[in-house]
C-alpha positions, 0 to 999 in steps of 0.5 A: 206775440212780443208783448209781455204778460203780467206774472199774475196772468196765467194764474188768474186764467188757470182758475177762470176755466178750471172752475168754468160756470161754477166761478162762484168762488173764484178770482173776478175777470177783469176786464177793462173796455173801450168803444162809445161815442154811438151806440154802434160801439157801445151796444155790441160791447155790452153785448160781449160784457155781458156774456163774460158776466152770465158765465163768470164773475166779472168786474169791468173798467170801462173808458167813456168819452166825456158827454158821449152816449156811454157816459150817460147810459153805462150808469144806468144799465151797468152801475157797477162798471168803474168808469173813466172819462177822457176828454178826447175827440175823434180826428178831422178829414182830411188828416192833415187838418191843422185842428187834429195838432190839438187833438192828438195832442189831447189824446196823447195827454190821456196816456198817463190816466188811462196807464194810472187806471190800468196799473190799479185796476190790473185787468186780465185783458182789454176789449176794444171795439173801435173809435177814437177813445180805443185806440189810446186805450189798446196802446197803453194797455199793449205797453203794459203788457195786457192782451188787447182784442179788438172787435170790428163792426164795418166792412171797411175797418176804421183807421183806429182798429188797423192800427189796433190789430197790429198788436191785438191777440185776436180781431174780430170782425163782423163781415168777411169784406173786412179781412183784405183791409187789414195788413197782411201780417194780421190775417190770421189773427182774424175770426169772423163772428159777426156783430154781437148783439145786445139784447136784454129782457123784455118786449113790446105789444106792437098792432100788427101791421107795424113799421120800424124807421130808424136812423141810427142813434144820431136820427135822420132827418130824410127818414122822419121827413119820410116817415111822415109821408108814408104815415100820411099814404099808408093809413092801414098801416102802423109807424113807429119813428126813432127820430134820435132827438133830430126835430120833427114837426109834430103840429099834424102827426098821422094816427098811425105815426108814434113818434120816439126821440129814441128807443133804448130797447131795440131788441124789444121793437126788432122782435115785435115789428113787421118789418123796418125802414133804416139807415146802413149802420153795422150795427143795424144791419147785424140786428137786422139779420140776428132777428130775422127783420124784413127791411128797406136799407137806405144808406147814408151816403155820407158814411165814412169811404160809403161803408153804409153802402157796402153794408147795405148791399150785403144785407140786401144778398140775405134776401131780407129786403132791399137797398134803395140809395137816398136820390132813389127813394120817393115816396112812390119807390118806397111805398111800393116796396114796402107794401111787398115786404109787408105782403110776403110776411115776415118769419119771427126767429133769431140767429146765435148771438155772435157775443158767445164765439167772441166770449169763447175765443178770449177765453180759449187765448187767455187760458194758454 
């Protein structure tokens, strides 16, 4: 790498892995992060921070996006990050919309607070998972000479990330199909880890059977249209629905329909269910097989280049379940479907969070 490391690096680093997991006395890693907006960049962060933070001191700068999910929930289960909020927005398709000439310039204009905060904070390196915010992030943190790593959720990487990997020590990706949509040149900086997951104490008291839909932390108003129709067909059976705040007309709810504008303890509800009917996101389909969840996939077909798509067929090669395309999903399909994954039972297990390979290769790069 061309780029050059700060002179109190190394030593940081030395004292890091000499003292392993009893850090107790030494030098607090810093780390500065980037990746919000959804939680499918904020909750495979946490995941990584955390596991930094179960092995060694950490202290952690994390860049918010201004009224986005991370603003808002960082303060809640992490109040001693420092945050910083940008005012940025993400860039329009096509990319010669005339609106992204604010935009960029926006975000261009946030160079000199990001570099403010990175120069008092003076992190050990940057971790970023991709979205708008990151990339101004990975850019100033490159230009002054902290390692970037970078971490990528999708199939089809976002325009943010491919430019982040140029100059990333390392990227990390959740599904082999990522790898040729990266340049050439950055092939071999690429570790396939999976997604990590964020998973904390607790856990739910669910009647059995019970079904999970879920349409991402935005909702979908198909699945909550859907969910009450099955409810209505499948009275023997138990519904949760995460509506993610969309409306839903709740004047004739089923008994056996709860209904949740949001579920911030996913991990408790993947562990207890009997199986779940979602959307394609990465980040619901890496949880979908770290906990072992028998699931109907029905992508959103307007994902950015239908990566929902590409995700869900390769959840459906895990033998977990099916992918159904939303012009196919009847209730009629659905049901029948349904009432297989229910029939053949579900294993109770959980994989190795991919956080702890993530955690291991920074720690061995940094260390050189």
């Amino acid at each position: 790498m061309s780029s050059t490391k700060r002179d109190d690096h190394l030593t940081d680093q030395q004292r890091v892995m000499i003292l392993g997991s009893n850090a107790s006395d030494a030098t607090s890693l810093r780390i500065s992060a980037a990746g919000g907006v959804t939680g499918g960049h904020l909750y495979p962060n946490l995941a990584v921070l955390e596991e930094f933070a179960g092995r060694l001191n950490t202290e952690v700068l994390y860049f918010c996006v201004e009224g986005k999910l991370e603003e808002k929930l960082l303060p809640v289960f992490h109040p001693e990050y420092k945050r910083v909020s940008l005012r940025v927005q993400g860039l329009l398709r096509p990319i010669y919309h005339p609106a992204n000439v604010i935009r960029i310039l926006r975000i261009i204009s946030n160079e000199g607070k990001i570099k403010a905060n990175l120069k008092s904070f003076r992190p050990d390196f940057s971790y970023v998972s991709g979205g708008y915010v990151s990339y101004p992030v990975a850019l100033a943190s490159k230009r002054l000479g902290v390692p970037v790593f970078v971490q990528e959720q999708n199939t089809i990487p976002g325009k943010s990330n491919v430019a982040i990997s140029r100059f990333a020590e390392r990227i990390f990706v959740a599904f082999e199909e990522s790898i040729t949509h990266f340049p050439p040149e950055v092939r071999n900086r690429i570790v396939i880890t999976g997604n990590p997951i964020w998973v904390r104490e607790g856990k739910v008291e669910l009647a059995h059977p019970t079904v999970l839909i879920v349409g991402g932390s935005g909702g979908s108003e198909f699945l909550n249209a859907l969910a009450l129709e099955l409810a209505k067909r499948m009275p023997d059976v138990n519904f949760v629905l995460s509506t993610g705040g969309k409306s839903l007309d709740t004047a004739d709810l089923p008994k056996n329909l709860e209904v949740k504008n949001y579920i911030d303890n996913m991990f408790a509800y993947w562990r207890a269910v009997d199986c779940a009917i979602t959307r394609a996101g990465a980040t619901t389909i890496s949880e979908l097989i770290h906990f072992n969840v028998p699931a109907i996939v029905i992508p959103w077909e307007g994902a950015t280049e239908g990566h929902q798509v590409i995700n869900a067929k390769i959840f459906e090669k895990t033998g977990l379940g099916k992918m159904i395309r939303e012009s196919d999903a009847s209730v009629d399909k659905v049901e029948w479907e349904l009432r297989h994954l229910l029939l053949h039972g579900r294993v109770f297990s959980e994989r190795e969070n991919p956080a702890k390979k993530i955690v291991d290769e920074i720690l061995r790069v940094i260390s050189r």
